[in-house]
FISE-708583 format. One record per residue (C-alpha): residue number from 1; residue in three letters; z, x, y. Coordinates in nm, 3 decimals. Layout:
N
PT     n   res         w         u         v
PT   NUM   Ala         Z         X         Y
...
This chain:
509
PT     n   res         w         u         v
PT     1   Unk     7.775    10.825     1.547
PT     2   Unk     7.419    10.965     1.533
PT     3   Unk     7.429    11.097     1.166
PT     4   Unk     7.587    10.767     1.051
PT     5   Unk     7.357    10.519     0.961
PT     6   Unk     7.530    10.176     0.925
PT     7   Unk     7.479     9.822     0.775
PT     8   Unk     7.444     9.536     0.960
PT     9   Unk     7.818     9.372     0.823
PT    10   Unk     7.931     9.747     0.892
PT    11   Unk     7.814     9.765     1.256
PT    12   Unk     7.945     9.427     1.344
PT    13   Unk     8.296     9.525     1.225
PT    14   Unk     8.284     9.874     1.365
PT    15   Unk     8.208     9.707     1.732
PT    16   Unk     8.446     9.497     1.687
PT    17   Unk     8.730     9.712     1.618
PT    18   Unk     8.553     9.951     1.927
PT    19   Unk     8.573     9.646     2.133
PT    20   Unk     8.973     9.596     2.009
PT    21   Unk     9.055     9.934     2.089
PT    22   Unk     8.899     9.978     2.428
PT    23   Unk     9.126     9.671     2.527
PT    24   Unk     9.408     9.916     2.398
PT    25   Unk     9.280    10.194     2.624
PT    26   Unk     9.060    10.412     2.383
PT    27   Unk     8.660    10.422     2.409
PT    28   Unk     8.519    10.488     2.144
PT    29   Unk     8.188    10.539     2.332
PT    30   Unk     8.260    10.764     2.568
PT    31   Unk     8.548    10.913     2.395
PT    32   Unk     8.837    10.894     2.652
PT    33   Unk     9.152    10.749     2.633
PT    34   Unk     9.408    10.598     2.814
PT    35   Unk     9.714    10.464     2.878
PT    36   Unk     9.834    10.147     2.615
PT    37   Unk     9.820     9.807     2.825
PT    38   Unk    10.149     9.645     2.829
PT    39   Unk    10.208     9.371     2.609
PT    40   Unk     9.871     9.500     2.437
PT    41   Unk     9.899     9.376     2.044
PT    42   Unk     9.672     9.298     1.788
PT    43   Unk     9.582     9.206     1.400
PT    44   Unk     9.239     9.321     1.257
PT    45   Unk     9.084     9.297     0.924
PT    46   Unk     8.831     9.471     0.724
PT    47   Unk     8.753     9.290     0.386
PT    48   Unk     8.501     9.366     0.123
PT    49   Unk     8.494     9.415    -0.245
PT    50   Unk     8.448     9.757    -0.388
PT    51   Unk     8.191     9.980    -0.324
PT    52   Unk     8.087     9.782     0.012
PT    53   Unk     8.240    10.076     0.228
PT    54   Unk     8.589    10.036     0.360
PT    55   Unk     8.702    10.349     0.280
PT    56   Unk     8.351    10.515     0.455
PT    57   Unk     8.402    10.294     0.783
PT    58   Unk     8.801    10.384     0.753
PT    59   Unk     8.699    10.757     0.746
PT    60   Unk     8.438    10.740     1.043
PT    61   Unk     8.679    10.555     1.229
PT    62   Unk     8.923    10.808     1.181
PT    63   Unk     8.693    11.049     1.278
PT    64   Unk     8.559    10.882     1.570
PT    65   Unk     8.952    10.850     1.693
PT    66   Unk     9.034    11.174     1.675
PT    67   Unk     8.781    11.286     1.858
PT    68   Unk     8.880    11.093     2.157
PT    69   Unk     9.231    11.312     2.122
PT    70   Unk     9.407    11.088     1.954
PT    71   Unk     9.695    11.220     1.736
PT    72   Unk     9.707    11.180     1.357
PT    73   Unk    10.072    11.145     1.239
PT    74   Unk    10.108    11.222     0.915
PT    75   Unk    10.470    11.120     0.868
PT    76   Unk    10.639    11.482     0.823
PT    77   Unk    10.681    11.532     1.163
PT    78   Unk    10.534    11.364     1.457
PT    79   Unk    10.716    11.600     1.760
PT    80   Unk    10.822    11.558     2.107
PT    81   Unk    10.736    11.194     2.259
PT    82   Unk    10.449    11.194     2.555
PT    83   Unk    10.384    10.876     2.744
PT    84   Unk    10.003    10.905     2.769
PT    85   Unk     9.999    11.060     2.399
PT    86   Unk     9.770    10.826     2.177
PT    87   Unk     9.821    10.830     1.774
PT    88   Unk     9.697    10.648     1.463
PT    89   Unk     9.850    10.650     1.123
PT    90   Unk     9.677    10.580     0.812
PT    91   Unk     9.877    10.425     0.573
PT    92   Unk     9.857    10.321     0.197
PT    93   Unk    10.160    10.110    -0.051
PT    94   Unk    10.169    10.364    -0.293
PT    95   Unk    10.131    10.742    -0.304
PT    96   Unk     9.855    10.721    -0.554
PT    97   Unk     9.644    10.532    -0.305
PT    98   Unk     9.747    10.765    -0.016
PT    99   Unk     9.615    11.075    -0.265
PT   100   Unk     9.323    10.855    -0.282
PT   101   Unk     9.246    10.861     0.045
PT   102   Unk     9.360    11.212     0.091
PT   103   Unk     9.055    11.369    -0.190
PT   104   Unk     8.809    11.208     0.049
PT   105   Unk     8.974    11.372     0.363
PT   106   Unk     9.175    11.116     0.507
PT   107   Unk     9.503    11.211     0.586
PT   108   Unk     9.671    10.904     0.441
PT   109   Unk    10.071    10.881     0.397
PT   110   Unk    10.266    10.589     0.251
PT   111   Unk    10.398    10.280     0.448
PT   112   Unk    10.757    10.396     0.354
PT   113   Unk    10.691    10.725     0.509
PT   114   Unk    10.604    10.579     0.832
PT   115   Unk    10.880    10.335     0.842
PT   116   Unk    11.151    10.603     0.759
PT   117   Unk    11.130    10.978     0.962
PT   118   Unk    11.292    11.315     0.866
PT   119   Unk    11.550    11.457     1.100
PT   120   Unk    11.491    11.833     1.130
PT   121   Unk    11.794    12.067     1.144
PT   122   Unk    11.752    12.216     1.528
PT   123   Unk    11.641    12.591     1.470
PT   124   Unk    11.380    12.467     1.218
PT   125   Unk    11.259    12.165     1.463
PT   126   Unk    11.193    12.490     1.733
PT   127   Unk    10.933    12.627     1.404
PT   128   Unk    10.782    12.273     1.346
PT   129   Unk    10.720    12.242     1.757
PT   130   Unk    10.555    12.558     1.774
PT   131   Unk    10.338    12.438     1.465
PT   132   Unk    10.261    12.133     1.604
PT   133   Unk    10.131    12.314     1.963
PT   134   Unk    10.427    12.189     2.184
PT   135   Unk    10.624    12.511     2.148
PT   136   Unk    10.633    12.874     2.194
PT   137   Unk    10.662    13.105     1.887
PT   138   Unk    11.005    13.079     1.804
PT   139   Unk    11.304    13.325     1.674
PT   140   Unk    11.462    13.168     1.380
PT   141   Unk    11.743    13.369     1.252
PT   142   Unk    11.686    13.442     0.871
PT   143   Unk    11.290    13.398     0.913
PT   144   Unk    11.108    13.736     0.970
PT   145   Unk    10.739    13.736     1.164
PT   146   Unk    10.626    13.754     0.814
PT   147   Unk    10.722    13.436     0.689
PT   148   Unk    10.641    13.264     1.045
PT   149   Unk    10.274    13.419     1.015
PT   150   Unk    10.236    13.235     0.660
PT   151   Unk    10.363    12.927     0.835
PT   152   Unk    10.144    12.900     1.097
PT   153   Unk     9.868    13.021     0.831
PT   154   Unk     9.935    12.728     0.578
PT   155   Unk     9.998    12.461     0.890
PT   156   Unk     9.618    12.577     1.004
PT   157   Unk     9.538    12.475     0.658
PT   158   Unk     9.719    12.170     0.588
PT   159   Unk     9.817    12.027     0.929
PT   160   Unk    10.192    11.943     0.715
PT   161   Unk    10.491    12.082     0.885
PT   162   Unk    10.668    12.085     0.522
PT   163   Unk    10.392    12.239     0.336
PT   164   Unk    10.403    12.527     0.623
PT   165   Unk    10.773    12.589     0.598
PT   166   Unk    10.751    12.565     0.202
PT   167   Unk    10.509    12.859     0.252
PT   168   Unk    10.770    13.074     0.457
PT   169   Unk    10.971    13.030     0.142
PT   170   Unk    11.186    12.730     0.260
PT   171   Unk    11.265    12.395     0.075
PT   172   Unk    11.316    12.055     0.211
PT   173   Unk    11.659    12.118     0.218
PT   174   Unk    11.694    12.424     0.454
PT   175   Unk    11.518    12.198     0.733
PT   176   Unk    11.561    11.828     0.673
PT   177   Unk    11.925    11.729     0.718
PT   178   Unk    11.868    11.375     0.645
PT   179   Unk    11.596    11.045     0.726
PT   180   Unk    11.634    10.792     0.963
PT   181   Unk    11.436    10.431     1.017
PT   182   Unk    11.193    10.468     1.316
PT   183   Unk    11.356    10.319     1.633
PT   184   Unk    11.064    10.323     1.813
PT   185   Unk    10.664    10.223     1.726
PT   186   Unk    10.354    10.372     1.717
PT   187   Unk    10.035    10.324     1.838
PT   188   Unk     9.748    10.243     1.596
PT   189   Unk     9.757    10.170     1.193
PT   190   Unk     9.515    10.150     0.949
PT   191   Unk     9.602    10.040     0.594
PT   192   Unk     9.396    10.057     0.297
PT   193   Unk     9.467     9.862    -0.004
PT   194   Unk     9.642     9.558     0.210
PT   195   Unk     9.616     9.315    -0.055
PT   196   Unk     9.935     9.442    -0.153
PT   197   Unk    10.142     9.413     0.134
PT   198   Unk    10.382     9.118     0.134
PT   199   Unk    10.484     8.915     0.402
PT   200   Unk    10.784     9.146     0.495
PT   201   Unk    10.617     9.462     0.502
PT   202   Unk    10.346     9.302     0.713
PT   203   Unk    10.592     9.169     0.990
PT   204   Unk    10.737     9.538     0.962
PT   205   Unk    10.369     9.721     0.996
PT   206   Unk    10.361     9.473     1.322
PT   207   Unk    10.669     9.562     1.468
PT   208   Unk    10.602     9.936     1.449
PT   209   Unk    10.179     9.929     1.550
PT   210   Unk    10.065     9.695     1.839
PT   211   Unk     9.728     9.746     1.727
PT   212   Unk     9.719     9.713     1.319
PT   213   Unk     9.385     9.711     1.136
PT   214   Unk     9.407     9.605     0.734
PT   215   Unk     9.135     9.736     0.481
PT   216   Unk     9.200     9.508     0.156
PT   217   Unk     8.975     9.355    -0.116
PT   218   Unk     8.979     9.019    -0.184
PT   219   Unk     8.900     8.954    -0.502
PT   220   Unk     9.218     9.153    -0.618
PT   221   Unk     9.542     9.014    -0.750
PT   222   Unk     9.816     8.927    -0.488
PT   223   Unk    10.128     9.033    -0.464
PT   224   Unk    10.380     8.915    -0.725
PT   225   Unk    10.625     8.778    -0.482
PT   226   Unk    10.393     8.642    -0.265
PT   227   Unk    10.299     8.248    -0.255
PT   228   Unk     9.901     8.287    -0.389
PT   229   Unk     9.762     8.495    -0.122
PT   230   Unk     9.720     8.768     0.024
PT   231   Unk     9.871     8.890     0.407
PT   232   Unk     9.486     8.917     0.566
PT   233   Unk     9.423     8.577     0.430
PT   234   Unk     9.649     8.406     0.750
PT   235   Unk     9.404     8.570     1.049
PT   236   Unk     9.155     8.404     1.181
PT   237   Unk     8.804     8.406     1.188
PT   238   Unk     8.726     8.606     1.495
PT   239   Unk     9.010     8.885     1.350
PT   240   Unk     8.861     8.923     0.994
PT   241   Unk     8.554     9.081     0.894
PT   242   Unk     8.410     9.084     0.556
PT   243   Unk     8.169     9.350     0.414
PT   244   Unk     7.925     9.236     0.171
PT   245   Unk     7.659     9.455     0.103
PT   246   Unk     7.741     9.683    -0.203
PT   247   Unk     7.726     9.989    -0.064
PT   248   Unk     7.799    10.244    -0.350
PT   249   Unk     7.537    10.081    -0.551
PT   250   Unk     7.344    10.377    -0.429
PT   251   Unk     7.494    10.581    -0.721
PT   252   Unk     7.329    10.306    -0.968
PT   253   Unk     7.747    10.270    -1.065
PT   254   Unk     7.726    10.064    -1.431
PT   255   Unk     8.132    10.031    -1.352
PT   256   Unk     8.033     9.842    -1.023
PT   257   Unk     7.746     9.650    -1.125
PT   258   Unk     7.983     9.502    -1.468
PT   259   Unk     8.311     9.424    -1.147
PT   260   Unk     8.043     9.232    -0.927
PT   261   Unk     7.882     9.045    -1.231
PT   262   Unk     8.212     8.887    -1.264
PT   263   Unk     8.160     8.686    -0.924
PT   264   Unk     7.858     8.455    -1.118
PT   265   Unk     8.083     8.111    -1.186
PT   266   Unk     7.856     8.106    -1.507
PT   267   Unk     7.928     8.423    -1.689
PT   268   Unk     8.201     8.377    -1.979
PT   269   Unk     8.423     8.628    -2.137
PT   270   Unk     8.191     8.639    -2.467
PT   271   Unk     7.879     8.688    -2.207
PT   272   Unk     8.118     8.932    -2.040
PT   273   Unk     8.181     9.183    -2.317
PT   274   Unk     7.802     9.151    -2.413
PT   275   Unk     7.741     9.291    -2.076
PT   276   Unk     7.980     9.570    -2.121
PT   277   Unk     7.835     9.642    -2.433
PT   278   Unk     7.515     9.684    -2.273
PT   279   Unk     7.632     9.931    -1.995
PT   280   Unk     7.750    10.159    -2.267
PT   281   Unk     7.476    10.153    -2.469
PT   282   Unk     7.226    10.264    -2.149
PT   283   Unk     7.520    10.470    -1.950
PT   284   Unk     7.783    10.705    -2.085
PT   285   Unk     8.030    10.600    -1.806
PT   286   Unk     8.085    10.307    -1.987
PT   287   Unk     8.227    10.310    -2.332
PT   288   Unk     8.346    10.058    -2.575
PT   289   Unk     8.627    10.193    -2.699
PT   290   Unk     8.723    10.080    -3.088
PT   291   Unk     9.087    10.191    -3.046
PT   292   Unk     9.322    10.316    -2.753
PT   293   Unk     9.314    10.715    -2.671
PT   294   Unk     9.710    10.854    -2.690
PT   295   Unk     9.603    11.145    -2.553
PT   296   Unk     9.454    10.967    -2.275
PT   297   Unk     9.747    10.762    -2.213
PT   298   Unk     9.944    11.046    -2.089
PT   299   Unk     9.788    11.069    -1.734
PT   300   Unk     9.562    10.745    -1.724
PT   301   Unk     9.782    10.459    -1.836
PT   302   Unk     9.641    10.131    -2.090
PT   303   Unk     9.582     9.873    -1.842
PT   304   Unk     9.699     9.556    -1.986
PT   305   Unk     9.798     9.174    -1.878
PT   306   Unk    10.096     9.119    -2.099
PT   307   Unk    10.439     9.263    -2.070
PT   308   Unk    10.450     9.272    -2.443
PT   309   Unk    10.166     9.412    -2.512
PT   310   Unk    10.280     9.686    -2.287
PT   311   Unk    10.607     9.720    -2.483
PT   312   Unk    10.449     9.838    -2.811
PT   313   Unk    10.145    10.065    -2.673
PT   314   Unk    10.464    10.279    -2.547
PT   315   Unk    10.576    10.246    -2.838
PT   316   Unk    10.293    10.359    -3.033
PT   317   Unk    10.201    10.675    -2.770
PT   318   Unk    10.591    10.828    -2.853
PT   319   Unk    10.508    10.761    -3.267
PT   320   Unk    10.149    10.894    -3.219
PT   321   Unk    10.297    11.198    -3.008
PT   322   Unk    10.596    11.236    -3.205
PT   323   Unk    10.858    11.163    -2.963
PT   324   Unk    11.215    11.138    -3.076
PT   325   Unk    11.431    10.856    -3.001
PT   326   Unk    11.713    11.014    -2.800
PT   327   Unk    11.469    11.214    -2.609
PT   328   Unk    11.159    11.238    -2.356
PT   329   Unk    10.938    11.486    -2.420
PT   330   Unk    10.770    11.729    -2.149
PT   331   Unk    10.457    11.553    -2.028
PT   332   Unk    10.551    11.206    -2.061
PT   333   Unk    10.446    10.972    -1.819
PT   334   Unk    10.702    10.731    -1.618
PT   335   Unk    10.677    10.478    -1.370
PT   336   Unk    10.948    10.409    -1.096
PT   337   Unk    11.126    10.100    -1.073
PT   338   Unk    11.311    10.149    -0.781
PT   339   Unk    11.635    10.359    -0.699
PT   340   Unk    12.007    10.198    -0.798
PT   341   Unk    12.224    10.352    -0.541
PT   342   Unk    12.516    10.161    -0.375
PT   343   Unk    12.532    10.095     0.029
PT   344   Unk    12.736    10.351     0.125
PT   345   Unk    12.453    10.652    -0.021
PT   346   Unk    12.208    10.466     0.140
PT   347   Unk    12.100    10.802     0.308
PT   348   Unk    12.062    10.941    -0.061
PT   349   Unk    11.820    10.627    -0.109
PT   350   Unk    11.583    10.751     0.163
PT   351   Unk    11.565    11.119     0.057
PT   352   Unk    11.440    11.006    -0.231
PT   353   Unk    11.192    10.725    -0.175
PT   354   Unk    11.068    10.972     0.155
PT   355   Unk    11.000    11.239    -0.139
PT   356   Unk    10.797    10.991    -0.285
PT   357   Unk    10.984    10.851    -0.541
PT   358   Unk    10.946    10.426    -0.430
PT   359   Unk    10.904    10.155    -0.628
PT   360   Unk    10.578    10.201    -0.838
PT   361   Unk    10.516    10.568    -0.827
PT   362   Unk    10.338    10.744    -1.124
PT   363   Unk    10.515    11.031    -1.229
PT   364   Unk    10.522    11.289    -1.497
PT   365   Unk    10.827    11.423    -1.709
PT   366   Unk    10.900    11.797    -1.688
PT   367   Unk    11.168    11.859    -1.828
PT   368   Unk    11.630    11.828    -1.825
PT   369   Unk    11.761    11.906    -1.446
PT   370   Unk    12.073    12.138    -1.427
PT   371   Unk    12.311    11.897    -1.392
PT   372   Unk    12.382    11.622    -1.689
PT   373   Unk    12.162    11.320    -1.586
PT   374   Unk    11.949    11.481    -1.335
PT   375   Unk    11.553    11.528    -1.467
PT   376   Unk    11.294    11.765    -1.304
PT   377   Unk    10.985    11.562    -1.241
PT   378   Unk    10.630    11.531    -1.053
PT   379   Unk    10.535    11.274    -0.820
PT   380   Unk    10.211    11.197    -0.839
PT   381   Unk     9.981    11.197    -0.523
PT   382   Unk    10.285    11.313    -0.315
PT   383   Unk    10.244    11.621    -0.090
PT   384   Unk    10.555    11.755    -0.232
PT   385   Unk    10.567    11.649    -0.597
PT   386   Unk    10.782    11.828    -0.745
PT   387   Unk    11.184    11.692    -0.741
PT   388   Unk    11.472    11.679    -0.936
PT   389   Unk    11.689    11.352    -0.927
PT   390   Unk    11.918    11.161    -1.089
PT   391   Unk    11.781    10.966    -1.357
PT   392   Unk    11.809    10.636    -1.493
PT   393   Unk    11.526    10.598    -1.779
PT   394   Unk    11.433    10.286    -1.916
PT   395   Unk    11.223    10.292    -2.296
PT   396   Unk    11.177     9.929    -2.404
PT   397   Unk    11.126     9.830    -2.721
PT   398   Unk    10.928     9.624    -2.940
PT   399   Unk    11.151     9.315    -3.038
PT   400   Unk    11.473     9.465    -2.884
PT   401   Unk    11.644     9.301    -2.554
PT   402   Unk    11.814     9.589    -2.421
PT   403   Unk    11.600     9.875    -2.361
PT   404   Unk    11.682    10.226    -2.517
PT   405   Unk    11.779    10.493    -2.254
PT   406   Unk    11.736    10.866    -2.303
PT   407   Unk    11.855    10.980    -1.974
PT   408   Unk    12.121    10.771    -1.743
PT   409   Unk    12.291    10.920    -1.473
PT   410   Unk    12.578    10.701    -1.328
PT   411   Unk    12.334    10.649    -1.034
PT   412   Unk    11.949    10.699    -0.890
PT   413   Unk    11.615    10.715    -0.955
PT   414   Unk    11.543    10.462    -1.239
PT   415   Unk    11.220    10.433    -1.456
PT   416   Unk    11.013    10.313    -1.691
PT   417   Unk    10.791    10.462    -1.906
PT   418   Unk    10.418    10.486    -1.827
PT   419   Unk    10.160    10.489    -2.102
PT   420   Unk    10.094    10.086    -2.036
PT   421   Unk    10.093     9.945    -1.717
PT   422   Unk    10.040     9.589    -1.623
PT   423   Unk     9.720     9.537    -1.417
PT   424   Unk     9.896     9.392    -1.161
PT   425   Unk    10.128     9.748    -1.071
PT   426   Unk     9.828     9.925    -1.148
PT   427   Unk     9.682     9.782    -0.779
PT   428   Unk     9.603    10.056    -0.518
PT   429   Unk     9.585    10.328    -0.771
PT   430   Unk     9.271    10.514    -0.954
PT   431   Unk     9.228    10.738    -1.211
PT   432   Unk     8.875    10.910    -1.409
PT   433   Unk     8.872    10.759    -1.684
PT   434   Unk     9.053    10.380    -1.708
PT   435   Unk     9.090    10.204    -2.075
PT   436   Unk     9.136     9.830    -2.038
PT   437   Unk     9.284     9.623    -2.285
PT   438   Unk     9.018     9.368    -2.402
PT   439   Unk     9.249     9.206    -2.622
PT   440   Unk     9.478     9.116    -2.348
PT   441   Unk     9.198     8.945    -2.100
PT   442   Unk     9.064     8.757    -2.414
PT   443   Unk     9.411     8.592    -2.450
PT   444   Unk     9.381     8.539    -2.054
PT   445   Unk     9.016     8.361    -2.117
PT   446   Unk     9.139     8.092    -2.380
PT   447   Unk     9.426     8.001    -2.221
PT   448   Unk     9.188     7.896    -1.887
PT   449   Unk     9.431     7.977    -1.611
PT   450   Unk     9.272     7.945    -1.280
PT   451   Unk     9.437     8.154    -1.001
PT   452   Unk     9.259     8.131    -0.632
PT   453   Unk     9.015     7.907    -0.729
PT   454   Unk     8.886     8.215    -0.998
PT   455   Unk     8.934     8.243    -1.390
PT   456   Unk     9.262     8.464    -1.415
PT   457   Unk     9.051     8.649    -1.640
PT   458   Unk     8.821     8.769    -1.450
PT   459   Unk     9.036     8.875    -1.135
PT   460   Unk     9.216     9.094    -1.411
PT   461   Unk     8.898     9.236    -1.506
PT   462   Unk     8.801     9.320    -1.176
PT   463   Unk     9.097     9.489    -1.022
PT   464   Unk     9.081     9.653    -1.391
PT   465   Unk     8.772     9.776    -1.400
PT   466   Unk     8.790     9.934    -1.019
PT   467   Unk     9.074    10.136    -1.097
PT   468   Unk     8.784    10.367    -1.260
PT   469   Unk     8.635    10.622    -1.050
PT   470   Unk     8.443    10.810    -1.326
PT   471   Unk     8.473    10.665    -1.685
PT   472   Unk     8.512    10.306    -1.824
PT   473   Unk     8.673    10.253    -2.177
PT   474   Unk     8.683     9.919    -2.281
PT   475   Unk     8.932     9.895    -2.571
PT   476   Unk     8.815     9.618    -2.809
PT   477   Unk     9.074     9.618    -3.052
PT   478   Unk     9.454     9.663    -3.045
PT   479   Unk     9.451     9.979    -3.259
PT   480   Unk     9.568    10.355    -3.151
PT   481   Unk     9.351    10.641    -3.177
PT   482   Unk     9.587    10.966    -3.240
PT   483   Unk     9.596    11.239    -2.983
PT   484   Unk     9.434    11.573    -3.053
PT   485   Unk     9.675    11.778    -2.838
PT   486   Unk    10.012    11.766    -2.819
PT   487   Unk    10.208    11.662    -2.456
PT   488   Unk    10.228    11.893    -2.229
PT   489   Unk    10.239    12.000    -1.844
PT   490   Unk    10.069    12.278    -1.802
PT   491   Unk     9.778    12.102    -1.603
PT   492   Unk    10.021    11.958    -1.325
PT   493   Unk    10.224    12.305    -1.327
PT   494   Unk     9.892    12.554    -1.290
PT   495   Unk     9.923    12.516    -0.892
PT   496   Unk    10.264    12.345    -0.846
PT   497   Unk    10.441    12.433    -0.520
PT   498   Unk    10.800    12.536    -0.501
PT   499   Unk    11.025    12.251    -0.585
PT   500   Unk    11.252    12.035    -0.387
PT   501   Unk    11.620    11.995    -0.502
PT   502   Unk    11.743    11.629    -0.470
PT   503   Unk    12.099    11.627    -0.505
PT   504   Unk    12.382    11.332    -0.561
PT   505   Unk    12.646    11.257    -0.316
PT   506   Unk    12.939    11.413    -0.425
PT   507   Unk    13.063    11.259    -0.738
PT   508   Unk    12.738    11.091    -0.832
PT   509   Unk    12.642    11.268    -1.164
């Protein structure tokens, strides 16, 4: 902890959490561990809006834990039990945020991944043992010392069992015979983005970690379903610890400075947009944008408050792009909505939400699957992003109930498209360059809804506005700029991995 040089909100949460853990049997300060008191159990916070380093205390934590010998598990595979091993997970809602916290080296996996586990067909668990140092090189018939040597190479590099066996030339399917709920839990869990947990995947995380430590922001939106607030909101005050100093202001971020100015109880929307105005005109970061980019659209959604106004910017990308009706075209951005299977292919349901396709995740079009209804597509922010499932696509339309669907297998993976998304789904994600939908927020200004004691305006604009890591565009009026290239995939495919087949049950085309 030498090098690090921390705040004085920073320092009080990070001994607090040291003090949490060395009642759990890990010192921090001496770097041992031991074994987990009985009984042990407990609920932490870390709150802070952005930029007042959660993500830099979550990453020296990590850091710090590991050195003490505690195991990370990533989700892929987490080996043989030992009762004095030690482990931490770090877990995020959504892949996007995982891939988030993966680009600054923290190996983050998904909530989902956690709660559900691959089962490894036996010769291939004897390769993933020997990966994970509890093994002896193995013999695997139909693997030569050649593909074990690129294996263990990859595994050296990426610490993932999968992405070592892809790299011998296998695919999900040679080794994982199926998923199964975790019967037994963990040790230690940090989540980032915890403003969107509910309440059930709260009581879950605290079934399966008996020490559980939530990163979230507060001045986010809740969760839909939730009753107004958000999970860390029911701890006390001696388990939550907020952050306040603005940490990343060290970078002189304009996108930052406009997301705090939105706390002042004074500042209207009309002041509001004057200040954006402002940033632009000093900082190209932040740009007022006359019109919505289509070309943009196709990796970094519109971020907008109404449902309807979603509806007909997806309606104007396909036009703009030149999309037929009846068809997608390669490139075209979708959101999942969840998978439509029946009970009995419930294990068909976990395959694919553990591949990453869950309620919520971004993904890109490639093109038709082999089989009628089936679509080849990328997940993005998953390790493994490249599937093919059964589809179910949704396209809704401008004035129409029923939306118009260009792909529907009987059964699967269903989704929406993904040039719009609401500000609300667009929690826990980020992109480099974010347009927001001015003329949506206005609306949300005159009608003067109030929601947590805050104009609903402004919460929009703020969980808006963070989404952008390098480039602000503030779209003043509802009006679509043309693209100047037409769709395509060729910057996901330049360094895509093998993919994984994700077949129906028998009889589900």
């Amino acid at each position: 902890m030498s090098a690090l040089t921390l705040s004085a909100d920073q320092a009080q949460a990070w001994d607090a959490l040291a003090e949490a853990l060395q009642e759990a049997g890990i010192d921090l300060a001496d770097g041992s561990t031991g074994p987990r008191p009985e009984g042990a159990s407990q609920v932490l916070a870390i709150t802070g809006k952005a930029g007042s380093g959660k993500t830099m205390l979550l990453a020296e934590l990590t850091k710090a834990l590991k050195e003490t010998g505690v195991d990370l598990v990533s989700g892929d595979y987490e080996g043989r039990r030992r009762k004095e091993r030690r482990t931490l997970a770090i877990l995020s809602p959504t892949n996007k945020a995982a891939s988030v916290l993966r680009t600054r080296g923290v190996p983050a996996t998904t909530i989902h991944r956690i709660i559900y586990t691959p089962v490894y067909d036996p010769e291939y668990e004897k390769v993933a043992e020997w990966l994970a140092g509890q093994g002896d090189r193995p013999e695997v018939e139909g693997l030569t010392p050649e593909q074990l040597d690129r294996a263990f190479a990859a595994y050296q590099a990426y610490a993932s069992v999968p992405a070592a066996l892809a790299a011998a030339g296998l695919r999900g399917s040679d080794f994982i015979t199926g998923w199964k709920r975790r019967d037994e839990p963990l040790d230690i869990g940090f989540v980032d983005e915890s403003s969107m947990l509910d309440a059930k995947q709260f009581e879950d995380l605290k079934e399966i970690f008996p020490s559980l430590v939530l990163f979230g922001d507060p001045a986010q939106l809740p969760p839909v379903k939730s009753e107004g607030g958000m999970v860390f909101d029911r701890l006390g005050e001696a388990q939550r610890f907020d952050l306040s100093r603005i940490h990343r202001q060290e970078a002189d971020s304009p996108i930052l400075d406009l997301a705090h100015a939105l706390a002042d109880p004074a500042l209207d929307f009309a002041g509001f947009e004057q200040m954006v105005a402002e940033a632009a005109a000093r900082d190209d970061r932040v740009q007022l944008a006359p019109r919505a980019d289509a070309g943009l659209m196709a990796r970094s959604p519109v971020l907008v408050w109404r449902n309807a106004t979603r509806i007909r910017l997806i309606g104007a990308f396909r036009k703009a792009h030149g999309a037929p009706e009846d068809m997608l075209l390669p490139g075209e951005p979708l959101i999942c909505d969840g998978i439509e299977l029946p009970l009995k292919h419930r294990k068909r349901r976990l395959d694919l939400e553990a591949r990453g396709l869950i309620k919520g995740a971004q993904v890109i079009y490639l093109g038709p699957g082999k089989r009628p209804g089936f679509s080849r597509l990328w997940i993005v922010g998953a390790e493994e992003p490249q599937v093919s499932a059964a589809s179910i696509v949704k396209i809704e339309k401008d004035g129409e109930e029923e939306p118009f669907m260009p792909y529907a297998a009987t059964m699967g993976a269903v989704f929406l498209h993904g040039a719009a998304v609401t500000i609300h789904k667009a929690q826990g994600s980020q992109w480099e360059q974010v347009q927001v939908f001015a003329p949506d927020l206005w609306v949300a200004a005159r009608m003067g809804r109030v929601e947590a004691g805050q104009p609903l305006w402004k919460r929009l604009a703020y969980v808006a506005i963070t989404r952008a890591q390098e480039r602000l565009l503030w779209v003043t009026r509802a009006a679509l700029a043309r693209p100047l290239e037409p769709l395509s995939t060729a910057d996901i495919l330049a360094a895509a991995p093998s993919p994984l087949e994700l077949t129906a049950p028998s009889g589900e085309d």
